[in-house]
Wavefront OBJ file of the C-alpha trace (Angstrom):
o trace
v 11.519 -7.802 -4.995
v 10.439 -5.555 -7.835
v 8.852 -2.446 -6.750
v 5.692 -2.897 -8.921
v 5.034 -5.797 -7.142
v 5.243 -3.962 -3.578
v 3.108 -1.688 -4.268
v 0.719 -4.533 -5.701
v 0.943 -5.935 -2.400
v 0.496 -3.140 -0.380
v -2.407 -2.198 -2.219
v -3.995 -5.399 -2.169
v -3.456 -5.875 1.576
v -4.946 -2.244 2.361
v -8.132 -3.178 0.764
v -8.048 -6.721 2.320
v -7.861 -4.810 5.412
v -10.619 -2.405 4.472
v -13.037 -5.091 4.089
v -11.600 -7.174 6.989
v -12.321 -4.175 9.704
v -15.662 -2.860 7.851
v -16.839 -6.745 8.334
v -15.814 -6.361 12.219
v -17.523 -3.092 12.544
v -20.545 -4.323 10.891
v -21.055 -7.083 13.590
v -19.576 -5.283 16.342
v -22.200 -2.564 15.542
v -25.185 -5.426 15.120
v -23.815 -6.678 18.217
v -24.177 -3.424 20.251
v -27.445 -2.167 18.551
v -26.070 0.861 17.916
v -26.826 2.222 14.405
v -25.352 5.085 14.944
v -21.946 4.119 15.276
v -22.637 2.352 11.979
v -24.479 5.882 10.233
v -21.445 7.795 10.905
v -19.004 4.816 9.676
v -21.222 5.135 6.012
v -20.270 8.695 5.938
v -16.642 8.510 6.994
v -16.384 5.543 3.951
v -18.046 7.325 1.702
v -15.729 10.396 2.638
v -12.602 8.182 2.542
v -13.404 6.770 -0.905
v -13.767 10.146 -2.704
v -10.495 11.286 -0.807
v -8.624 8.030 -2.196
v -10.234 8.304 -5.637
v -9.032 11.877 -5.602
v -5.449 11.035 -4.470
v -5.336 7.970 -6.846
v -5.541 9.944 -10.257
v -3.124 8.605 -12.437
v -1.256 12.169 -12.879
v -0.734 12.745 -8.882
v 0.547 9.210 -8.790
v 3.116 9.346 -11.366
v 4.134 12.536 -9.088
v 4.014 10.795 -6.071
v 6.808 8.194 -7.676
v 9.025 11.063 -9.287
v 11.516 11.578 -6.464
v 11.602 7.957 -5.050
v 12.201 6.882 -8.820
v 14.828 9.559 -8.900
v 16.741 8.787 -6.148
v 16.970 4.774 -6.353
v 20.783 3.761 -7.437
v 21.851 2.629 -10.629
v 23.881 -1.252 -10.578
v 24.694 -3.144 -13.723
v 23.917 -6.768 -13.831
v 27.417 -7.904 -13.398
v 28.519 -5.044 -10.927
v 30.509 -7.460 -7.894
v 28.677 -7.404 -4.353
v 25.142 -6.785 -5.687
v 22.942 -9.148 -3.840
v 18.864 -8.495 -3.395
v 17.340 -9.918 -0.692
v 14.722 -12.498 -0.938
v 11.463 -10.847 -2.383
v 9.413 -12.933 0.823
v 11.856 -11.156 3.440
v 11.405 -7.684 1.766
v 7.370 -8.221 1.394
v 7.206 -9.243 5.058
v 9.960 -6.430 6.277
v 7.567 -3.940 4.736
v 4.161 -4.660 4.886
v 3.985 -6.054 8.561
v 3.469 -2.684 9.735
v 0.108 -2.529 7.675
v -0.855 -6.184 9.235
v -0.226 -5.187 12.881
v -1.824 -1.931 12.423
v -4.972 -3.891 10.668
v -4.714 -6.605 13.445
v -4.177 -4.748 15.897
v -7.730 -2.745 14.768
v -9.547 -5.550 14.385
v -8.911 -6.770 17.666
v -9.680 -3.566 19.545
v -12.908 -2.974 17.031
v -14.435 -6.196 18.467
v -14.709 -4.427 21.798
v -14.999 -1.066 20.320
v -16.388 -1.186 17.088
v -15.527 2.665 16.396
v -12.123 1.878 15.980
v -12.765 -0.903 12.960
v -14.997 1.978 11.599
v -12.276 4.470 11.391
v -9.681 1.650 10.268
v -11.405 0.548 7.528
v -12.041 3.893 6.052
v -8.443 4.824 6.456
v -7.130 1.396 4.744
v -9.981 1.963 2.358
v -8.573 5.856 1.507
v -4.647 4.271 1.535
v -5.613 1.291 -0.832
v -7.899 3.605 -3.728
v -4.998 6.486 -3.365
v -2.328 4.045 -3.882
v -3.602 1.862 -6.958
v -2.297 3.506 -9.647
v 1.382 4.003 -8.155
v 1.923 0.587 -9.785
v 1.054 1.656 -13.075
v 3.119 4.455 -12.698
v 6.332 2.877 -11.720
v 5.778 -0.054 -14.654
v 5.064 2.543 -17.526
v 8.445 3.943 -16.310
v 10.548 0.817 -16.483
v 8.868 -0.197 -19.977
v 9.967 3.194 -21.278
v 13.507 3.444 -20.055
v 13.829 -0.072 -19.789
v 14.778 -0.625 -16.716
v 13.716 -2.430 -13.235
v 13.042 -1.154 -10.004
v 13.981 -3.285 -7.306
v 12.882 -2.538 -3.418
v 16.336 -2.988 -1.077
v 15.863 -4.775 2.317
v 15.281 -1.874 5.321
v 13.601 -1.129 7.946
v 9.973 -0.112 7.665
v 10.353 2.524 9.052
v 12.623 4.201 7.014
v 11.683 5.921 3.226
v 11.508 2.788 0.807
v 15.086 2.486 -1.219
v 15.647 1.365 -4.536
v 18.176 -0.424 -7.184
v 17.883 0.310 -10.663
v 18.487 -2.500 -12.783
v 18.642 -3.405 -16.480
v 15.872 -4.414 -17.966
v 14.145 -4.711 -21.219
v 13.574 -2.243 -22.749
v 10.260 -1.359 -25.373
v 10.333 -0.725 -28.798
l 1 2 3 4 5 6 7 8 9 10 11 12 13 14 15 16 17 18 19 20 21 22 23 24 25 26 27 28 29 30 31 32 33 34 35 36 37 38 39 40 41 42 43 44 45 46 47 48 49 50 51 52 53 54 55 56 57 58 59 60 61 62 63 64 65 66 67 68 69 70 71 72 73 74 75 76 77 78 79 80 81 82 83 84 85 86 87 88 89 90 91 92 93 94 95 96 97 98 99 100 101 102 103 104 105 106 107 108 109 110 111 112 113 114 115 116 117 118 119 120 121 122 123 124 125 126 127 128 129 130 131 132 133 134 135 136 137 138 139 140 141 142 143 144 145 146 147 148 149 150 151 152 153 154 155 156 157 158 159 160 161 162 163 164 165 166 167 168 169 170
């Protein structure tokens, strides 16, 4: 699986998240009549956002992909004994973590609502300080023309990467 598209992924399932728990606050907090719950939630997204818009800046993202960039091995196409794993088993091998922890906060927020307001502002922060790692990672391969592809790992362990030829851009 290309590394672009991880990151596409990840972001896009942060801020799927985001709205999923704010939704189940929202009507957890209706349920309960309690606005205040719901008051404080405003300010912690609000919060959140400008912390994630801050992290997100295009420079400190092409910083935060320096070293992982860096350290991902070189293969040639034809190099013997290079197989990727299927881009569906490394998707799901790294981004389950993000749906059990989302899941996982939904469920509870139904009961508690507090905990779907702090979950969504925390997906919320990870998905607006991670959108322009993609970028980042694509201007790279355009200019060295190369592709970054995402090894199969545990997720709990640092992502690890192949570099592959590519095209590059003239």
């Amino acid at each position: 699986m290309s590394f672009a598209e991880l990151l596409r992924a990840t972001v896009f399932l942060a801020a799927g998240g985001a709205t999923a728990l704010g939704a189940i606050a929202v009507l957890g907090v209706r349920d309960a009549e309690n606005t205040t719950i719901l008051m404080i939630g405003a300010i912690w997204w609000i919060v959140a956002a400008w912390i994630g818009l801050s992290l997100g800046a295009a420079d400190r993202s092409a910083d935060a992909m320096r070293e992982t960039l860096a350290d991902a091995r070189t293969v040639n196409s034809n190099s013997p004994g290079v197989s990727m794993p299927s881009p569906g088993r490394v998707a799901w091998g790294r981004l389950s973590p993000i749906l059990a922890a989302v899941g996982l906060a939904g469920a509870i927020g139904v009961v508690f609502p507090e905990v779907a307001v702090v979950g969504s502002g925390y997906a919320l922060l990870v998905a607006l300080a991670w959108r322009n790692r993609e970028s980042a990672v694509l201007a790279i391969e355009g200019r060295d023309g190369v592709r970054f592809l995402v090894e199969s790992a545990s997720p709990l362990k640092p992502v690890k990467l192949v570099r592959s030829p590519g095209f590059r851009a003239f």
